[in-house]
N, CA and C atoms as a LAMMPS dump frame, in Angstrom:
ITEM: TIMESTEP
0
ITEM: NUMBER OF ATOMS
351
ITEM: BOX BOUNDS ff ff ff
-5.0000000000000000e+02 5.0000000000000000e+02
-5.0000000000000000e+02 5.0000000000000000e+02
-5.0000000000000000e+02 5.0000000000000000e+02
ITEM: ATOMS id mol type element x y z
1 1 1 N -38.585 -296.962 394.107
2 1 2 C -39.159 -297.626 395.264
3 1 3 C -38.089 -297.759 396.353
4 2 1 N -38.274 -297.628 397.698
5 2 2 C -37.843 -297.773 399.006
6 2 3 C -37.196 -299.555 398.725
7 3 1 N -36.079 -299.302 399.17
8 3 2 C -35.545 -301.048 399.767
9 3 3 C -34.811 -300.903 401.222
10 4 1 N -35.325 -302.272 401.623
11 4 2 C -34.516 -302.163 402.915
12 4 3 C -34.131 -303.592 403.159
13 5 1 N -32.384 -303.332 403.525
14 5 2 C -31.833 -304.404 403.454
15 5 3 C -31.457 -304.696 404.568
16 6 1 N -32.648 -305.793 404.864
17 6 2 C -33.067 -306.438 406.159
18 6 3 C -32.75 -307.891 406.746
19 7 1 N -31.971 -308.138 407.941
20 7 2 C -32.039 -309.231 408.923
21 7 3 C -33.077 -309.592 409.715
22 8 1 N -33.926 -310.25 409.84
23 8 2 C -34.893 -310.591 410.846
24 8 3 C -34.545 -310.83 412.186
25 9 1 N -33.355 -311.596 411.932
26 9 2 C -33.097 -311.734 413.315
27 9 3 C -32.235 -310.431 414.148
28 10 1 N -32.001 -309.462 413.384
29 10 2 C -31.461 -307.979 414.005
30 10 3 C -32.716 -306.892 414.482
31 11 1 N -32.856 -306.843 415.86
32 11 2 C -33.969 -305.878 416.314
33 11 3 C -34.257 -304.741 415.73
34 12 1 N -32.911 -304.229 415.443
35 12 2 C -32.878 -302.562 415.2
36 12 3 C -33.243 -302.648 413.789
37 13 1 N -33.413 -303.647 412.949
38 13 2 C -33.482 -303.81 411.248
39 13 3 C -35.461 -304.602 411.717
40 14 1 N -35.439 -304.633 412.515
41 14 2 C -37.386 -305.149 412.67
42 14 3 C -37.78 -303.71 412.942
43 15 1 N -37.34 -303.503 413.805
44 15 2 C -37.819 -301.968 413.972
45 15 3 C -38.023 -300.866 413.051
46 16 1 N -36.737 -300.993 411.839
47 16 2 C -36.9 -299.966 410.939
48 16 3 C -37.743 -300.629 409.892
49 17 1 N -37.914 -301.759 409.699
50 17 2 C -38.883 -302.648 408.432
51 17 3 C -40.271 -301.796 409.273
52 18 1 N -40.822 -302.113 410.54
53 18 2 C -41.751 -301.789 411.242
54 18 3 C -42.33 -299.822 410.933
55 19 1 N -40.982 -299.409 410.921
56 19 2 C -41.538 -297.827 410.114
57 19 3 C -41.771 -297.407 408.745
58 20 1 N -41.136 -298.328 408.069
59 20 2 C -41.83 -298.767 406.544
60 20 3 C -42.905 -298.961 406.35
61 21 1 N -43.23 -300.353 407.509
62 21 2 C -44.45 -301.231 407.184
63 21 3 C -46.019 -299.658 407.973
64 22 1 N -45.418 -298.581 408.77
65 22 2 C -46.491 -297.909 408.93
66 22 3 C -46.412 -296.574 408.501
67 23 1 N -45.398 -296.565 407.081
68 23 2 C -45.816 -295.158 406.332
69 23 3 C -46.649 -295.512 405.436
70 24 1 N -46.662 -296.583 405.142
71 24 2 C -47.947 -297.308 403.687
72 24 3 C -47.168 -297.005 402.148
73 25 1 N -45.881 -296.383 402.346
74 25 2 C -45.19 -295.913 401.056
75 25 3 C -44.765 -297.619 400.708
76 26 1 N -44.931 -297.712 399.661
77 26 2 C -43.957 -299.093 399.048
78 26 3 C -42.43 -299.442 398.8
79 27 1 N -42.074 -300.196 399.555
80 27 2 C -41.508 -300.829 399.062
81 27 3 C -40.851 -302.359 399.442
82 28 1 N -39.444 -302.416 399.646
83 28 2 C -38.868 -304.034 399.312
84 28 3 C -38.402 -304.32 400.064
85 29 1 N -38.323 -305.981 400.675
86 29 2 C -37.779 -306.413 401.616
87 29 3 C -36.389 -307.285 400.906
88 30 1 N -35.295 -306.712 401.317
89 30 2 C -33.892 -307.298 400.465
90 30 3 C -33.487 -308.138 401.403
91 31 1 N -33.72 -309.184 401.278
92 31 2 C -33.37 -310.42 402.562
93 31 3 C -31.601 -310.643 402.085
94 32 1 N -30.991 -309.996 402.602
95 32 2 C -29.048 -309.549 401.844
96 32 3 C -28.372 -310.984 402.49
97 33 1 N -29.097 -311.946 403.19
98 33 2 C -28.115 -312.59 403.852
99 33 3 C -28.478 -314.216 403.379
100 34 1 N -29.913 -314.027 402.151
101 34 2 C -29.975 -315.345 401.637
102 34 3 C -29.806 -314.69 400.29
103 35 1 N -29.788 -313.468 400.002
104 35 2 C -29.621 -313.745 397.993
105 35 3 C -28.627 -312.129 398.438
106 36 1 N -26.936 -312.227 398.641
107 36 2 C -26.246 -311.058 398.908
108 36 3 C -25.973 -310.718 397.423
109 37 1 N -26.227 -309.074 398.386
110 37 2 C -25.789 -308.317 397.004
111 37 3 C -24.548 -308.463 395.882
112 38 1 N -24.873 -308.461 394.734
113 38 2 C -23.59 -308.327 393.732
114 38 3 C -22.596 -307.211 394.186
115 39 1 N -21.463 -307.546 393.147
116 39 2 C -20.738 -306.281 393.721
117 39 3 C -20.696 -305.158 392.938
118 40 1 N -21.467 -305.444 392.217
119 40 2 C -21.941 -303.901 391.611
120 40 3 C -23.169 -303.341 392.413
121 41 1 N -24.125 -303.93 392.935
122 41 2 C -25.383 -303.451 393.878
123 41 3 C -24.172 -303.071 394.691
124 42 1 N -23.639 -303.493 395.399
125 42 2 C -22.665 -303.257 396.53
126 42 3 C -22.014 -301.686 396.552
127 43 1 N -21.399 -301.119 395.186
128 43 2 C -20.945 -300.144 394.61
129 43 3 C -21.888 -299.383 394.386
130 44 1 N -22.821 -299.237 394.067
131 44 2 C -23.962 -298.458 393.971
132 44 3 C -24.691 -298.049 395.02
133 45 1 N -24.816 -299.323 395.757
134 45 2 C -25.173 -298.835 397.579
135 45 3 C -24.133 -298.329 398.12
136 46 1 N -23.109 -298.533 398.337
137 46 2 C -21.762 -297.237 398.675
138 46 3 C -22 -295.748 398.16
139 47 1 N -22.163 -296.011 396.903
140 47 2 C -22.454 -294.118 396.177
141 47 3 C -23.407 -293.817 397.078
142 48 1 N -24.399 -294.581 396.943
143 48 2 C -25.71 -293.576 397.849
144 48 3 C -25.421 -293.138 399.081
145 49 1 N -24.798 -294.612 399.547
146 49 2 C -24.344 -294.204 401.295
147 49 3 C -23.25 -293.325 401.77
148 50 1 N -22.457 -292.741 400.719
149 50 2 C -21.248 -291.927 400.116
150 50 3 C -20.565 -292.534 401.299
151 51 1 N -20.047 -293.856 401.432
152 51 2 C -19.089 -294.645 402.228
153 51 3 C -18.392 -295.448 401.564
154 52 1 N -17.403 -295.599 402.426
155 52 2 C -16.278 -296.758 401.848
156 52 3 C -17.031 -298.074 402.343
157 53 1 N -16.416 -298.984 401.31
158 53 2 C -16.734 -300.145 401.674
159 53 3 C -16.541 -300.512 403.629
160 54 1 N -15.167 -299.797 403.766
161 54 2 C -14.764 -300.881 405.227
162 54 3 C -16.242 -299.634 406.171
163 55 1 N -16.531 -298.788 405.86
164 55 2 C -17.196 -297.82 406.759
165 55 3 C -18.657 -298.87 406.828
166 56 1 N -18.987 -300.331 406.007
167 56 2 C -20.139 -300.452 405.625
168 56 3 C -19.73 -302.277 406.319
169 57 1 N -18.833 -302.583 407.148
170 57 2 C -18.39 -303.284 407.706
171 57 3 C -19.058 -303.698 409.459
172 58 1 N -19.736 -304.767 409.817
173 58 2 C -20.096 -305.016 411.232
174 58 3 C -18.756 -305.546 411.95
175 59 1 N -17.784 -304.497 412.28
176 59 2 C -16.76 -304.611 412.984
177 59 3 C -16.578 -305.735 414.395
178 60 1 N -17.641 -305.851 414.75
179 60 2 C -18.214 -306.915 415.923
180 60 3 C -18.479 -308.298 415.974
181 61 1 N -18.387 -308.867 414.635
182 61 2 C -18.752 -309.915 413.496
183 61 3 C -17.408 -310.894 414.142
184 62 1 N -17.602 -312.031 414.923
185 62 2 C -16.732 -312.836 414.858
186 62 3 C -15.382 -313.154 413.482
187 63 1 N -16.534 -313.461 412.981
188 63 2 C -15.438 -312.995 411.441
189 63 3 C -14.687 -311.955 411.108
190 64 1 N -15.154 -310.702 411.171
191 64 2 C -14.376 -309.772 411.002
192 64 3 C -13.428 -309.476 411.614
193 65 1 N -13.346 -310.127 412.68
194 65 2 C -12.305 -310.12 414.233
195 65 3 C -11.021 -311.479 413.457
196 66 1 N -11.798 -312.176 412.957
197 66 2 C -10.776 -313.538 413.134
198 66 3 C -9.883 -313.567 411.35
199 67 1 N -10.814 -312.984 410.565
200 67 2 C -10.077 -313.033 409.407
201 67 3 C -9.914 -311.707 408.808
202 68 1 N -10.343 -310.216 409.386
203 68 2 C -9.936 -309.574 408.585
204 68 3 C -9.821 -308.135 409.018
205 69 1 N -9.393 -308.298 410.619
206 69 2 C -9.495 -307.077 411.208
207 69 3 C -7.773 -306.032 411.005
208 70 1 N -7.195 -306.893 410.9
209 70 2 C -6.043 -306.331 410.473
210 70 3 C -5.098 -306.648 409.174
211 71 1 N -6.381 -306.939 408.17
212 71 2 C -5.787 -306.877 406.791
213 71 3 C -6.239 -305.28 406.095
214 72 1 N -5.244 -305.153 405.04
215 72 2 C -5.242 -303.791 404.371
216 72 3 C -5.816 -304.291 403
217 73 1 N -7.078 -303.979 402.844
218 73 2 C -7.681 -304.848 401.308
219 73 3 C -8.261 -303.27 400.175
220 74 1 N -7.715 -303.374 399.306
221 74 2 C -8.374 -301.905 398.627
222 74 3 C -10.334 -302.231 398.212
223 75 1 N -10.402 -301.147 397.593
224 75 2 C -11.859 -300.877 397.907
225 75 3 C -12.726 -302.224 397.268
226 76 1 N -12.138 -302.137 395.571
227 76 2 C -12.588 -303.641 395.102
228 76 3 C -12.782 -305.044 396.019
229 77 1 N -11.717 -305.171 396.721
230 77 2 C -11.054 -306.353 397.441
231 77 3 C -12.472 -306.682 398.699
232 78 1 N -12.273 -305.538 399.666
233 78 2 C -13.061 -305.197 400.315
234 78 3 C -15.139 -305.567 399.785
235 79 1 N -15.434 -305.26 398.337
236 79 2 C -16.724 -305.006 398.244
237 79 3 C -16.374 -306.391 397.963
238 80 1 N -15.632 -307.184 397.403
239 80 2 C -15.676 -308.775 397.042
240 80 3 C -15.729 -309.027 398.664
241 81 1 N -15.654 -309.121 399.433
242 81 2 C -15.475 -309.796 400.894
243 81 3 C -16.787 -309.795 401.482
244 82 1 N -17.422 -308.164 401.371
245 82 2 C -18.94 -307.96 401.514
246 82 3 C -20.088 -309.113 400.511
247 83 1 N -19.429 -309.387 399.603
248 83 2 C -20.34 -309.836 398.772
249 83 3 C -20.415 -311.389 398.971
250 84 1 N -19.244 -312.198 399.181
251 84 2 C -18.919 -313.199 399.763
252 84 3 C -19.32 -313.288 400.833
253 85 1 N -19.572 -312.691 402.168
254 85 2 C -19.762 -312.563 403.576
255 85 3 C -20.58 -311.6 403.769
256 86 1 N -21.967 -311.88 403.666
257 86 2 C -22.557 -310.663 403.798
258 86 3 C -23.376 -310.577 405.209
259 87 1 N -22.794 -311.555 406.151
260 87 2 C -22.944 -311.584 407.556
261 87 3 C -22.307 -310.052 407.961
262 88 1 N -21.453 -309.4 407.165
263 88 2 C -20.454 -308.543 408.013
264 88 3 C -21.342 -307.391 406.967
265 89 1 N -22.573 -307.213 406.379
266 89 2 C -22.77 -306.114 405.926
267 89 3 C -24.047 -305.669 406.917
268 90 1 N -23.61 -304.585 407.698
269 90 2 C -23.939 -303.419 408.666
270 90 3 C -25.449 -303.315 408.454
271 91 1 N -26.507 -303.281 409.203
272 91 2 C -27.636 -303.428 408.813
273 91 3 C -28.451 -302.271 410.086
274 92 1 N -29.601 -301.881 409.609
275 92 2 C -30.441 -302.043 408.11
276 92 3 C -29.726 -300.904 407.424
277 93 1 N -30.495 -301.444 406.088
278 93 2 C -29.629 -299.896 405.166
279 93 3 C -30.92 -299.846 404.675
280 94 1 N -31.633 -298.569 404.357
281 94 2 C -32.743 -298.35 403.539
282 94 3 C -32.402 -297.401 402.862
283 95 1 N -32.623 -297.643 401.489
284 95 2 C -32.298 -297.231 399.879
285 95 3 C -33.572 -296.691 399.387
286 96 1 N -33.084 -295.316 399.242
287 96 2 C -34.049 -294.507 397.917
288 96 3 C -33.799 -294.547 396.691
289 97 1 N -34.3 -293.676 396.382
290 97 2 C -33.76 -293.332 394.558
291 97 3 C -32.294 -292.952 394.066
292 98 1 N -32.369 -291.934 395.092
293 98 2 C -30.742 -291.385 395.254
294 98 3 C -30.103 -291.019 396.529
295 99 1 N -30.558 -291.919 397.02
296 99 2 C -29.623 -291.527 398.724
297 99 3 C -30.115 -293.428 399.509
298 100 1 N -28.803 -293.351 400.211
299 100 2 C -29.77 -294.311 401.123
300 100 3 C -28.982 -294.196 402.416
301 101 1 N -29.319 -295.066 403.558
302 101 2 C -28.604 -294.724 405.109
303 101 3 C -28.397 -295.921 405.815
304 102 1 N -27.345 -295.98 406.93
305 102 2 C -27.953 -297.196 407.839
306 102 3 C -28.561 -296.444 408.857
307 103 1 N -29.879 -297.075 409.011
308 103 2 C -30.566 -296.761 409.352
309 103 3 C -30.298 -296.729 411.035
310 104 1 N -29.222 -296.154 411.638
311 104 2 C -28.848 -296.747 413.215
312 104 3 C -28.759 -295.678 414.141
313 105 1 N -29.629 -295.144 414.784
314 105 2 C -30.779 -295.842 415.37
315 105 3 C -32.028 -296.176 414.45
316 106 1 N -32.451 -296.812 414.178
317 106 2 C -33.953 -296.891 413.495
318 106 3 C -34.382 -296.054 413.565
319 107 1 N -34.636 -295.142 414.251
320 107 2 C -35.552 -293.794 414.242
321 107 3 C -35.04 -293.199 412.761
322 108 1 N -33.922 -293.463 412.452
323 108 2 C -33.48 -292.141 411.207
324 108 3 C -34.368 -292.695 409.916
325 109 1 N -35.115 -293.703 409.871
326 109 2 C -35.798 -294.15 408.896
327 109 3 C -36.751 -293.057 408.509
328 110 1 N -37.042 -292.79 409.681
329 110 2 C -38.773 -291.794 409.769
330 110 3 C -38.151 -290.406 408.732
331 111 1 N -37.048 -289.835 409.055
332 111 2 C -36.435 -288.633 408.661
333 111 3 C -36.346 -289.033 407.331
334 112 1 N -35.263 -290.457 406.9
335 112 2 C -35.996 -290.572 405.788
336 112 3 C -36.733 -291.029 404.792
337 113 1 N -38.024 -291.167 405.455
338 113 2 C -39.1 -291.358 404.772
339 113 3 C -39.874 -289.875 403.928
340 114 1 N -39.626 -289.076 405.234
341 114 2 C -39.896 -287.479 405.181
342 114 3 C -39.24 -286.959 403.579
343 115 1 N -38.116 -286.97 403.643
344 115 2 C -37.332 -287.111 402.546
345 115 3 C -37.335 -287.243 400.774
346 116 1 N -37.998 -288.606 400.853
347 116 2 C -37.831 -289.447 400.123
348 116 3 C -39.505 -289.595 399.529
349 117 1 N -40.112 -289.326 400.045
350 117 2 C -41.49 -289.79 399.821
351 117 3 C -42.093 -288.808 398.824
């Protein structure tokens, strides 16, 4: 099943829930910022997204500016920070079976839905 790990209050993550909600394919709304991912979901969503943790980082994030823009943290270190702070995890991401994306611009949802379906 399709997940998409969604902010409400982020336009571009309504927008891509919104191309979900009109392929009729099923699936999940991962609300990441009241129940954040483990850091093994975390590691597993990296494989799919074949990214590093810091590549999966909202660089723009007051936080990320004030506590951790110029620390050197290895990859573990890093997915513990995501998992702790998951204000700073890059949104939307929509997850297949075996691939998933951030979805940015929203349009790339549609491509893969095409995909995936």
């Amino acid at each position: 099943m399709i997940q998409i790990y969604h902010n409400n209050r982020c336009s571009k993550s309504r927008c891509a829930l919104q191309y979900l909600e009109e392929s009729k394919q099923p699936f999940e709304v991962v609300n990441y910022l009241q129940n954040p991912p483990s850091t093994s979901e975390l590691n597993e969503l990296l494989l799919k997204l074949k990214l590093e943790p810091l590549d999966l980082v909202r660089k723009n994030e007051t936080m990320f500016k004030e506590q951790f823009k110029n620390k050197t943290l290895s990859r573990i270190e890093w997915i513990q920070v995501l998992h702790e702070n998951p204000i700073l995890i890059e949104r939307p991401i929509v997850v297949g079976e075996n691939s998933a994306l951030i979805a940015r611009p929203p349009e790339m949802t549609l491509d893969f839905l095409k995909n995936n379906s």
